[in-house]
N, C-alpha and C positions, 0 to 999 in steps of 0.2 A: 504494500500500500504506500508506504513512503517513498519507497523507489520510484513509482508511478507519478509521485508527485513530482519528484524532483526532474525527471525524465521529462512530463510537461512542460515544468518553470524552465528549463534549459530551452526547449524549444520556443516560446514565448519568448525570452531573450534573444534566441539566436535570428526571428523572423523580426522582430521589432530592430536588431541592429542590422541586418539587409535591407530592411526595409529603410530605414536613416540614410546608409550607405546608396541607397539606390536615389533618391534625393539627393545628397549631399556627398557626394563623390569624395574620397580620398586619394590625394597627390601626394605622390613620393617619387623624391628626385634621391636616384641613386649613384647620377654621372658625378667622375671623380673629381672634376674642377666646376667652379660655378658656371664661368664662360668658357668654354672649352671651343672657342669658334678660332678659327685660320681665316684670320684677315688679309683680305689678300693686300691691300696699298695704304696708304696714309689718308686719312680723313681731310683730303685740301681742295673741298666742293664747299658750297652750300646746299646746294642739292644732291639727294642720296638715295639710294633706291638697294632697297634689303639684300638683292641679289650681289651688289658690288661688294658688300662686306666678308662674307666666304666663299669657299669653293664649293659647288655643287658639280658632284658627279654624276655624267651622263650615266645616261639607263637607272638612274637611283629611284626608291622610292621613296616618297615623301609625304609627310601627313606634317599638321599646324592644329597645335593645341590652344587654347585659351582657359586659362583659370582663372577666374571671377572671383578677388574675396565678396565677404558679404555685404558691405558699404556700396561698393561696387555694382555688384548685379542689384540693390537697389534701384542704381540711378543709370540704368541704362537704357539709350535712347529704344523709344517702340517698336521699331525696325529688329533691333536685337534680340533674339531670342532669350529667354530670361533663364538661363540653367547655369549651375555653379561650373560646369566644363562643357567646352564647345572644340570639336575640332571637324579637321575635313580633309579627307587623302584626294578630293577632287583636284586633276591636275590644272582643272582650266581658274578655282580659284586659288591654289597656291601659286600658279604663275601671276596673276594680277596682284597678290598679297609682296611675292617679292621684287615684281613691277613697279607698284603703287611708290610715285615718287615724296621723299619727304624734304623737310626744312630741316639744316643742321643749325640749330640755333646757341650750341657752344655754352648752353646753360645747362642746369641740373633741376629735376625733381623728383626727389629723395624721399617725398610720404607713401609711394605706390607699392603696394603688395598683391595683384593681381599680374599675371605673369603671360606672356604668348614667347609658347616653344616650337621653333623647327625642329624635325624629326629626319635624319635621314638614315634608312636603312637600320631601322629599329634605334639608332643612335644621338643625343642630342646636338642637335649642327648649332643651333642660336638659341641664346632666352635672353629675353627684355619684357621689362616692365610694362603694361599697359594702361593707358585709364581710356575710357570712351565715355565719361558723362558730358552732360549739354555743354558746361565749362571749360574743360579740360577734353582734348582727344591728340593722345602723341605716345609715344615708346621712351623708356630710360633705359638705357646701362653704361656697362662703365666703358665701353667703345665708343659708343655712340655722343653719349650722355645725353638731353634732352633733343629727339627731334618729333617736328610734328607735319601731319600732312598736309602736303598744298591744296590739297581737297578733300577736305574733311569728308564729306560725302560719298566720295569713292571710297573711304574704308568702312566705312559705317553699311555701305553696301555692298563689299565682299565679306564682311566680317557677319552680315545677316544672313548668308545662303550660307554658316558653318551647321555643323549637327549636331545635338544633344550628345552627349558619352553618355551611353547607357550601361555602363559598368558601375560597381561599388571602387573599383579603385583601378587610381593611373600609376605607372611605374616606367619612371624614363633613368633609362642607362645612359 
């Protein structure tokens, strides 16, 4: 009889935390340096477009994560699909994503903890910070440091055709 009990209370745990998990996605970054990108030239544009920054190897595949903290997916414009992770292996919009030209504005901003990762071939190629609220819409890292798009639009509308992650948890090598 108490076995019974306990055997249920486990399972009522275990579906209650899949269940959170399936809402609220768990990320875990397992790659061994934070930026671990191969830049390929020196930053001496004002204009910058995500693909000049590393090497992408032909024939590779590639998927583009976005993690949303909670602040964040808050205040995000309508257009955006409202999930704590959004990615997309669609090749036609990670080409526009590392197309999409931006502004190198030579500043920093250092509040943002919502994150967009390139992926190539199961491996992390780029992460930089993200924000897309009404206010604010641009990348940080420490390559980079703050750039923003010359048309805010154009990301706000590749970043809306991305896809819910329907997993409990992400794990980037």
């Amino acid at each position: 009889m108490e076995r019974n009990k306990i055997i249920k209370l486990g399972a009522i745990v275990g579906i209650l935390f899949l269940i959170i998990c399936f809402y609220n996605p768990i990320f875990i970054d397992l790659s061994r340096e934070k930026y671990n990108m191969t830049i390929k030239g020196k930053l001496n544009t004002k204009r910058i477009v995500l693909s000049s920054l590393f090497n992408i190897k032909a024939n590779s595949k590639l998927s583009v994560y976005i993690i949303w903290d909670s602040y964040e997916l808050k205040n995000l414009p309508k257009e955006i699909p409202h999930y704590k992770i959004l990615y997309t292996e669609n090749d036609n919009a990670i080409k526009e994503i590392l197309q999409l030209p931006f502004l190198y504005t030579g500043g920093d901003m250092s509040t943002l903890s919502s994150k967009l990762v390139i992926i190539q071939d199961g491996y992390k190629l780029y992460e930089s910070q993200i924000t897309l609220s009404n206010n604010d819409i641009g990348l940080q890292n420490n390559i980079t440091g703050w750039i923003v798009p010359i048309n805010k639009k154009d990301l706000i509308s590749v970043i809306s055709k991305f896809n819910k992650y329907k997993y409990p948890i992400l794990i980037v090598k």
